[in-house]
C-alpha positions as semicolon CSV with decimal commas, in nm:
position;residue;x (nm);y (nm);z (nm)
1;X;11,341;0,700;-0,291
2;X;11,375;1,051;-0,467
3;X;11,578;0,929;-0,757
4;X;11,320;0,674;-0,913
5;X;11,079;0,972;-0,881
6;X;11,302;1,194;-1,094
7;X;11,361;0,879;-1,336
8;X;11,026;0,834;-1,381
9;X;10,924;1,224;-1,426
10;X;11,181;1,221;-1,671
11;X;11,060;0,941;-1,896
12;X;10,731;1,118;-1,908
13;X;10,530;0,862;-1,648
14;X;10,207;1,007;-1,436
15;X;10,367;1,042;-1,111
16;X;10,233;1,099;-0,777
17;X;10,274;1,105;-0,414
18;X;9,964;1,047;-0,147
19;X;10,097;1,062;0,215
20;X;9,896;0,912;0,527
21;X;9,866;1,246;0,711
22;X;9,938;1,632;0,694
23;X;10,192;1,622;0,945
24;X;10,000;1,797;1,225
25;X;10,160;1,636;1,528
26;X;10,389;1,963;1,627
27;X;10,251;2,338;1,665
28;X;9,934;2,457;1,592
29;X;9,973;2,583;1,258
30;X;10,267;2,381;1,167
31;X;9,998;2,137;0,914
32;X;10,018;2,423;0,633
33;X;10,357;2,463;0,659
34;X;10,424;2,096;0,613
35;X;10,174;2,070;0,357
36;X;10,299;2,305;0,187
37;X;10,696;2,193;0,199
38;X;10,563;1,842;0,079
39;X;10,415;1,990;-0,232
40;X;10,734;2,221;-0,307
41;X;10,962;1,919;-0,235
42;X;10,776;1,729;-0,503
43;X;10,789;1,996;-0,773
44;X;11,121;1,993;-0,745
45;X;11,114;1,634;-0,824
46;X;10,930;1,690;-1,124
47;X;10,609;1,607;-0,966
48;X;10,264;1,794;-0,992
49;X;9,999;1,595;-0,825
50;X;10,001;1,542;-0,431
51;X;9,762;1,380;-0,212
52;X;9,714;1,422;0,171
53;X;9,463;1,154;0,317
54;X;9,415;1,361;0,632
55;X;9,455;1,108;0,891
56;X;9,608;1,283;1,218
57;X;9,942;1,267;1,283
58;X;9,975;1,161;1,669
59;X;10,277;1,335;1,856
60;X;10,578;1,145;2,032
61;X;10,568;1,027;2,353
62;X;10,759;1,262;2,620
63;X;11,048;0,944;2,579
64;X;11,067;0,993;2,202
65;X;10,812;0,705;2,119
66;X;10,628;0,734;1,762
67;X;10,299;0,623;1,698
68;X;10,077;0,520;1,420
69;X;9,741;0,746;1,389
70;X;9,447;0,554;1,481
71;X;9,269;0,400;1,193
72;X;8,981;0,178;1,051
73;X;9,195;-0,101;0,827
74;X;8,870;-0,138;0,591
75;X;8,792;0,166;0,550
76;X;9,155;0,277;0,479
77;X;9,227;-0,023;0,226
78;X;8,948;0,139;0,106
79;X;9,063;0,468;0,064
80;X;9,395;0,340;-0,084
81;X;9,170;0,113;-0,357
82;X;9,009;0,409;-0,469
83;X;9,351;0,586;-0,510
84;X;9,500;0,340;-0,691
85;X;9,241;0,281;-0,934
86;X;9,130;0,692;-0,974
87;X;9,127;0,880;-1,183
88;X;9,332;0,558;-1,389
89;X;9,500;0,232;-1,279
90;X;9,826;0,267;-1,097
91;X;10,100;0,045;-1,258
92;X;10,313;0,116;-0,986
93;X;10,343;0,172;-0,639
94;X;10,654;0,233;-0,405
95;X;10,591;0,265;-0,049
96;X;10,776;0,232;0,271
97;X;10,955;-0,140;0,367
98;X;10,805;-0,388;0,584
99;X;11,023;-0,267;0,889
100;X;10,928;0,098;0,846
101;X;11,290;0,177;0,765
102;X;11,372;0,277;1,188
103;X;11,062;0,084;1,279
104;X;10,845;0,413;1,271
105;X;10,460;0,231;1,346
106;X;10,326;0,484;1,065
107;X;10,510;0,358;0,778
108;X;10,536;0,002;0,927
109;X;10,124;0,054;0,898
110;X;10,097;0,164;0,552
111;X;10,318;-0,102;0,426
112;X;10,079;-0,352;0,523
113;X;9,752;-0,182;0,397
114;X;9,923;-0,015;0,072
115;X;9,996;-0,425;0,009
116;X;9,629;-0,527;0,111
117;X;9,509;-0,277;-0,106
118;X;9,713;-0,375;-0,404
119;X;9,667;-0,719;-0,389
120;X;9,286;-0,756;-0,362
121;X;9,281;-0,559;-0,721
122;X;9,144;-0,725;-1,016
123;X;9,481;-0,527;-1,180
124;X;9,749;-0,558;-0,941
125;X;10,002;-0,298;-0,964
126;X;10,355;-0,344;-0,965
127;X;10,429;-0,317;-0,577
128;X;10,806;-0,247;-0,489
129;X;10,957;-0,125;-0,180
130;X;11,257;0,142;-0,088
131;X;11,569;0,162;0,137
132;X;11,582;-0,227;0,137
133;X;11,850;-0,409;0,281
134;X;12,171;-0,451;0,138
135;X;12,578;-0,505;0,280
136;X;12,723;-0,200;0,118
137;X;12,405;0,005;0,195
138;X;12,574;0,365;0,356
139;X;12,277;0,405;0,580
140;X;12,174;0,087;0,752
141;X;12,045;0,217;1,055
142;X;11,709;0,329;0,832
143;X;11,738;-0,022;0,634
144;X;11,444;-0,240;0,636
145;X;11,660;-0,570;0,696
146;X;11,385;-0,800;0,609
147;X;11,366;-0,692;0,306
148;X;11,648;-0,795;0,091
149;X;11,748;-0,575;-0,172
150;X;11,707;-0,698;-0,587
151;X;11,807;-0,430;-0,781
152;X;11,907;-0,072;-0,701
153;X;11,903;0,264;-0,904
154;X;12,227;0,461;-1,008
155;X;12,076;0,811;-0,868
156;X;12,375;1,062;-0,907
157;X;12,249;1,194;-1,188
158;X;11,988;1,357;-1,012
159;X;12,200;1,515;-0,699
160;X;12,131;1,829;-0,731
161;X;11,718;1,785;-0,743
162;X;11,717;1,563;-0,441
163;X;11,948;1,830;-0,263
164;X;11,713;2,069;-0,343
165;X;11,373;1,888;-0,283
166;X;11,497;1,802;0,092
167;X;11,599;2,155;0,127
168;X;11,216;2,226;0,087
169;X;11,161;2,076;0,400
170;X;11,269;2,356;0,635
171;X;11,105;2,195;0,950
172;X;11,215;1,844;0,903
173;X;11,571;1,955;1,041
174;X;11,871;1,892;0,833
175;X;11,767;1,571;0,559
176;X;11,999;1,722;0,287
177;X;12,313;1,571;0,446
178;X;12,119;1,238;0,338
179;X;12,208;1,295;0,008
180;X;12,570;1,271;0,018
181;X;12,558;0,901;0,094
182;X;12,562;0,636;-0,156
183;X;12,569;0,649;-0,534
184;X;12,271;0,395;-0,558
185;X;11,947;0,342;-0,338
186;X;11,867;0,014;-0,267
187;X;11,492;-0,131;-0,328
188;X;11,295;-0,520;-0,299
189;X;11,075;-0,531;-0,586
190;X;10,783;-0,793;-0,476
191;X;10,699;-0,963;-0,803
192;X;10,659;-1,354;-0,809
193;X;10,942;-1,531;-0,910
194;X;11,117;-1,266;-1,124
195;X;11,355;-1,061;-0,991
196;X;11,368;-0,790;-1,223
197;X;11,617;-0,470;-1,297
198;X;11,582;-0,076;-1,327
199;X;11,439;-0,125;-1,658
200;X;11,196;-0,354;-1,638
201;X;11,111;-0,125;-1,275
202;X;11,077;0,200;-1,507
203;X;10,879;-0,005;-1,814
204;X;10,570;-0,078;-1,561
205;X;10,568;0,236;-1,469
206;X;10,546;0,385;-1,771
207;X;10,246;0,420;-2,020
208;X;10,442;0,441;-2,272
209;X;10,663;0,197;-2,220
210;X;10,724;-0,022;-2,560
211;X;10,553;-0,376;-2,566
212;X;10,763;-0,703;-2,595
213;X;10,807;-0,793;-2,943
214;X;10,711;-1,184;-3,073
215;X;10,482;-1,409;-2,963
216;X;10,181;-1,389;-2,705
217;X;10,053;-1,659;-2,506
218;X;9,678;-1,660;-2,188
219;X;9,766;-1,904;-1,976
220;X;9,413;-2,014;-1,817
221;X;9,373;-2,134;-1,512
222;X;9,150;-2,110;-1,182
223;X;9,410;-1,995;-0,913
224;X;9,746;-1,859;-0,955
225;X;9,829;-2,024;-0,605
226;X;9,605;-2,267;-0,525
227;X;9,698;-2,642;-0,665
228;X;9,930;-2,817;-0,820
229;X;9,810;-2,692;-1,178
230;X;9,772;-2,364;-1,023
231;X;10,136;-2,383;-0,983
232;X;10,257;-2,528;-1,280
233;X;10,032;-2,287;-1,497
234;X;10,251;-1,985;-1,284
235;X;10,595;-2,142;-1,282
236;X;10,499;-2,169;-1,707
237;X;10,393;-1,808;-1,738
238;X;10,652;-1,689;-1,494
239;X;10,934;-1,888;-1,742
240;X;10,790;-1,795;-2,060
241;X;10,811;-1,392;-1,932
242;X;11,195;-1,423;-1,872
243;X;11,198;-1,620;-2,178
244;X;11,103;-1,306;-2,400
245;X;10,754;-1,449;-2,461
246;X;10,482;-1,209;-2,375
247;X;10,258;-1,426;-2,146
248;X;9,941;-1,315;-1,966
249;X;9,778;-1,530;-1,690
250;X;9,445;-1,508;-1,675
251;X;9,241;-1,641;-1,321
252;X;8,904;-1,646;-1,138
253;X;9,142;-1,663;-0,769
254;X;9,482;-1,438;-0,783
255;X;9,691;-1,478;-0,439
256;X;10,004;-1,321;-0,612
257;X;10,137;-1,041;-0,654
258;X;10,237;-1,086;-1,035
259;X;10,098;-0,770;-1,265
260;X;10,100;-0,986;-1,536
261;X;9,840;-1,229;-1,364
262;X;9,481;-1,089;-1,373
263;X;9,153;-1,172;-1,134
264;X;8,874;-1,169;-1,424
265;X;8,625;-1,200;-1,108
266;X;8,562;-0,988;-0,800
267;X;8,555;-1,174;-0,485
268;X;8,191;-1,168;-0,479
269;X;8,148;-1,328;-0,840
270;X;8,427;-1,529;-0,769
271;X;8,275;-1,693;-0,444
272;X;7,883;-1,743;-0,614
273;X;8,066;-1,859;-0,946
274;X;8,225;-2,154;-0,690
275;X;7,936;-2,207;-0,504
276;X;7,700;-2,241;-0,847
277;X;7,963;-2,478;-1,051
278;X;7,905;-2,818;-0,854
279;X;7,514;-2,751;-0,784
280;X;7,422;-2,977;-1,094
281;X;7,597;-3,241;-0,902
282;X;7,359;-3,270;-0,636
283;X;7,100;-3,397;-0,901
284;X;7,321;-3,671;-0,973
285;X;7,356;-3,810;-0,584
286;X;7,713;-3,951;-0,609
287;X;7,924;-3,940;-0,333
288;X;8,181;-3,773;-0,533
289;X;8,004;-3,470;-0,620
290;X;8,290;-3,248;-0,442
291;X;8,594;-3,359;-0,680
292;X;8,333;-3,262;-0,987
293;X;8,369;-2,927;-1,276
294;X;8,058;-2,889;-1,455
295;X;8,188;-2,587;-1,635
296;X;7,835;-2,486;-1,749
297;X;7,813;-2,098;-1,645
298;X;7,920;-1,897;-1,908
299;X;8,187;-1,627;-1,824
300;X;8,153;-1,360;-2,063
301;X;8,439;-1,144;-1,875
302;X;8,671;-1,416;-1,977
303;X;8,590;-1,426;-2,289
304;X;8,585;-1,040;-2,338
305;X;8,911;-1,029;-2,182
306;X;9,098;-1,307;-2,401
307;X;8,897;-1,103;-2,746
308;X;9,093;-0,768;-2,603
309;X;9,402;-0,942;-2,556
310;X;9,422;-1,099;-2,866
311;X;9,677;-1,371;-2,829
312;X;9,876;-1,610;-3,086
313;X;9,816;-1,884;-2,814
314;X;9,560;-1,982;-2,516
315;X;9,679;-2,234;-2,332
316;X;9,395;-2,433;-2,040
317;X;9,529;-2,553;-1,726
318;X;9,349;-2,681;-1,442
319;X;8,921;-2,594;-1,468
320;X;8,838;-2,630;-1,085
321;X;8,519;-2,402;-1,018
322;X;8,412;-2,428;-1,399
323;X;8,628;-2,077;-1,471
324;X;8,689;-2,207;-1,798
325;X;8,285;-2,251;-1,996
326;X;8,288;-2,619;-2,231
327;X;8,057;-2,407;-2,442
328;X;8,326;-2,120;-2,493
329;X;8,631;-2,379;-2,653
330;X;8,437;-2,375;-2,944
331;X;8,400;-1,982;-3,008
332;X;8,782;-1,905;-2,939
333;X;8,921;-1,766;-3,215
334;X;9,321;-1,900;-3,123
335;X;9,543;-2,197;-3,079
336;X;9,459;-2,379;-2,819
337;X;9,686;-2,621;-2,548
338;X;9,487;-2,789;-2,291
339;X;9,745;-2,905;-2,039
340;X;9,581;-3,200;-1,874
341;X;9,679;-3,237;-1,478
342;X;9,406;-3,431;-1,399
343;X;9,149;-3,636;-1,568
344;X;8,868;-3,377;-1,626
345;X;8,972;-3,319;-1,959
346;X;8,886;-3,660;-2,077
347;X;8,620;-3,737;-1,818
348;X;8,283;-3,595;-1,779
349;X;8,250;-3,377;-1,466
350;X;8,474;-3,555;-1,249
351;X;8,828;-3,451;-1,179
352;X;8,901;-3,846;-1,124
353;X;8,801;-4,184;-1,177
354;X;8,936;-4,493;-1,009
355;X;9,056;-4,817;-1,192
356;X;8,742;-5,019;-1,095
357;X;8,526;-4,713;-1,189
358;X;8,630;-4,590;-1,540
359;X;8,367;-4,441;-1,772
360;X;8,589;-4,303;-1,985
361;X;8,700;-4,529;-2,275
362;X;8,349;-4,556;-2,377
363;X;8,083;-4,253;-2,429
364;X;7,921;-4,146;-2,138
365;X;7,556;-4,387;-2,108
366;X;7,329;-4,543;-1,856
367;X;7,531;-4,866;-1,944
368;X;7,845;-4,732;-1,799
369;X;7,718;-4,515;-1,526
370;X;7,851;-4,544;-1,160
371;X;7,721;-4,799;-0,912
372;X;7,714;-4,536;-0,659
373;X;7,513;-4,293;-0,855
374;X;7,182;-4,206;-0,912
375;X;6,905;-3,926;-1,011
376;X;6,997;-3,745;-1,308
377;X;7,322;-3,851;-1,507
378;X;7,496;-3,513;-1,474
379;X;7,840;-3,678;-1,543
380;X;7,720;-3,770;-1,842
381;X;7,602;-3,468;-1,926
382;X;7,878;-3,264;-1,905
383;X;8,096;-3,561;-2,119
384;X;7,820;-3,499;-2,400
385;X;7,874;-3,131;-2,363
386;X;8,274;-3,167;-2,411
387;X;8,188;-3,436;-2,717
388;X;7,996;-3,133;-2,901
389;X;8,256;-2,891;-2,812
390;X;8,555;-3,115;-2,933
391;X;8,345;-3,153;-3,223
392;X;8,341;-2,814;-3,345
393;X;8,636;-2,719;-3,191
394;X;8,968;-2,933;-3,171
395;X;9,248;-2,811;-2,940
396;X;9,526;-2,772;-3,174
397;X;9,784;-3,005;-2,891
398;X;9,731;-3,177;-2,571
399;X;9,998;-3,175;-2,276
400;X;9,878;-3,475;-2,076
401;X;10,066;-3,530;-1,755
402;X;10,251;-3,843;-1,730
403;X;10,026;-4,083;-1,562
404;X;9,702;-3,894;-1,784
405;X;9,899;-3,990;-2,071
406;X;9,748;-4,339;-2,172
407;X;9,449;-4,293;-2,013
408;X;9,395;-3,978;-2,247
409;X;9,487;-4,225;-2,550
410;X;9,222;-4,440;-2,434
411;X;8,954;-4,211;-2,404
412;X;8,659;-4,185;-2,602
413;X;8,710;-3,844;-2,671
414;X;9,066;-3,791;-2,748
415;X;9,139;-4,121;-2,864
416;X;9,177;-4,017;-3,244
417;X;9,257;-3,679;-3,131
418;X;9,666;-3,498;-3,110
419;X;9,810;-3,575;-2,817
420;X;10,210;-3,473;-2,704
421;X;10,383;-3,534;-2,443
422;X;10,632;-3,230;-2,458
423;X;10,805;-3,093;-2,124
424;X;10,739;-2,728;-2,089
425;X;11,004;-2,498;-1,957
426;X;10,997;-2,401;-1,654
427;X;11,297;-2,187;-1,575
428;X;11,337;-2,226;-1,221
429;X;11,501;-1,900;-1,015
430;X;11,818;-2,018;-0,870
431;X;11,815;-1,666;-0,670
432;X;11,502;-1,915;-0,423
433;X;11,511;-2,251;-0,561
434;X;11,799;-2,395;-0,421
435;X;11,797;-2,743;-0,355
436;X;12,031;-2,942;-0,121
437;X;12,050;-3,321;-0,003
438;X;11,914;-3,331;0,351
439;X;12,187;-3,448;0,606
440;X;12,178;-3,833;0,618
441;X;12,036;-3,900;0,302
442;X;12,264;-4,105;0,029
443;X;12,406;-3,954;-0,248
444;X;12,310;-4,044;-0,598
445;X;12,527;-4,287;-0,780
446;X;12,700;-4,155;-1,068
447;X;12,476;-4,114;-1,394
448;X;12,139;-4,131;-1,149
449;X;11,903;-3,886;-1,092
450;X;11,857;-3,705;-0,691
């Protein structure tokens, strides 16, 4: 792992290193001297800024056995939050593989919580791990074989720094004679979808890094995860990115590990904002009220966000939980796409509406309303809301899905409005999407689709 630090130091990127403990397992007095080998071992590197979190370092069992110091798992995802988000965001973070390289419990621990950490930010840093696994790797005994390498770094131009960081580290025994092995260190970068190279490793880490020329698209959506148009809205933005289009997801519910995908919402806001959404519902007594989006809290983060981004195009998927406001279409001052997987878009706050049931071709009135409801007309409420914002605001295309399509046409409110049918990219990776015919199952005729 030394050679991306000296990569990075070079290009000019903040780099630091914060290590679990101070390496107190041995002597009494043997901390400082640790400390202090850690610190010149860095400067050699290039690197200023080190950070001990003081955690003890428990000694080996009389048969050799390691151990993991004893630790609170809150309170040190905690600790790592705060240091990945003081004094500035991280954009990057390499830690130890999932195996702990030999299976040391230690770095086997602070794999897990330096991922928990990262994940459950609203900016998730680039995460990426070293000495992954790979055939030709010179050292596989301290391989983390579930980790499967995707790109590695060319690191002999920086032999004789590594030689003499690891020389700093007098009572470590003799870890120079690691760097004779191997002209390029193996690492798994965990990104969704994209597998990417040294570069595009060295751009996220740098602040300075040049920004992608050409058009920008927000993809909008409620999960990055969670859903079919959750999925579709990722697979889109994940496409469009290897495509050479700068696009930016934007959700209320991240479960990936993307950097380019941001949470707008912390999990509290995020869990009252789902909780609040559907409450209108109850006033309306249908039966349904769980497949229902009223959409009528406003989200000023959202909005703040999409303002400082700035893009050429904002593009709606799914709405579950209301994350997009009706009353903010209106105010956005882009293109907009609304890609239509279900039938909110035309509806009023439900997500569907059967054959026998259909409110949609005609506005939204107490001739048309539900058998099954009653109280207050909240769906047709929230369909008057949409009329006023497609009023003042029409989305410059529509992406209906297939079997949305003519219903859409048929609507009352996009009836005389643009509606496509295009087929978006979505640039499957071959490197995990490989499909095969199961065993026993026909194969397609000639000229037919599998």
């Amino acid at each position: 792992m030394l050679g991306p630090f000296c990569e990075f130091a070079d290009r000019g990127a903040d780099v630091g290193i914060v290590c679990l403990t101070g390496g107190n397992a041995e002597a009494e007095g043997e901390e400082r001297e640790r400390r202090g080998e850690l610190v010149a071992a860095a400067a050699e590197l290039g690197i200023a800024e080190v950070r001990f979190l003081d955690y003890p370092d428990p000694p080996a069992g009389e048969t050799g056995r390691l151990f993991a110091p004893e630790i609170d798992s809150i309170l040190l995802v905690a600790e790592l939050r705060s240091v990945l988000t003081q004094p500035r965001e991280t954009d990057l973070v390499i830690t130890h593989g999932s195996g702990g390289e030999y299976w040391h419990p230690a770095h086997v621990l602070l794999h897990d919580h330096v991922l928990r950490a990262a994940k459950s930010l609203t900016h998730c840093p680039f995460l990426a791990t070293f000495n992954a696994w790979s055939a030709d790797n010179p050292l596989p005994q301290v391989s983390n074989r579930d980790d499967i390498a995707n790109f590695s770094i060319d690191v002999r131009a920086y032999h004789a720094r590594r030689l003499a960081s690891l020389q700093r580290h007098a009572t470590q025994g003799a870890l120079e004679s690691l760097v004779g092995f191997g002209i390029d260190q193996a690492h798994r970068a965990d990104r969704h979808r994209i597998l990417p190279g040294p570069d595009a490793l060295m751009a996220a880490a740098s602040p300075s890094a040049p920004t992608r020329a050409g058009p920008s698209v927000v993809q909008l959506s409620a999960s990055d995860r969670s859903g079919g148009a959750a999925v579709a809205a990722a697979r889109l933005h994940a496409g469009l990115r290897e495509a050479g289009v700068d696009s930016r997801m934007l959700v209320a519910e991240k479960l990936g590990t993307d950097p380019f995908t941001e949470r707008i919402h912390r999990i509290p806001a995020f869990s009252i904002r789902r909780f609040l959404d559907p409450v209108p519902m109850r006033l309306d007594r249908s039966e349904w009220f769980l497949w229902a989006t009223c959409a009528w809290l406003p989200n000023p983060a959202l909005a703040r966000r999409i303002r400082q981004l700035a893009p050429d195009l904002a593009h709606l998927h799914g709405n579950h939980m209301g994350f997009t406001p009706i009353a903010m279409l209106p105010k956005l001052k882009v293109p907009v796409v609304i890609t239509m997987h279900d039938f909110w878009a035309f509806c009023g706050a439900f997500h569907l509406e059967p054959p026998e049931h259909e409110r949609f071709p005609e506005p939204y009135d107490a001739t048309n309303r539900r058998a099954d409801s009653g109280g207050i007309d909240i769906d047709a409420w929230v369909w008057r809301r949409k009329a006023r914002a497609c009023r003042d605001r029409k989305p410059d295309r529509n992406l209906p899905e297939r079997v949305a399509r003519p219903r859409a046409r048929r609507s009352a409110l996009w009836q005389d409005r643009r509606i496509g049918g295009a087929q978006c990219p979505q640039h499957p990776n071959l490197q995990t999407a490989r499909p095969r015919l199961r065993e026993g199952r026909l194969q397609p005729a000639a000229g037919q689709r599998s």
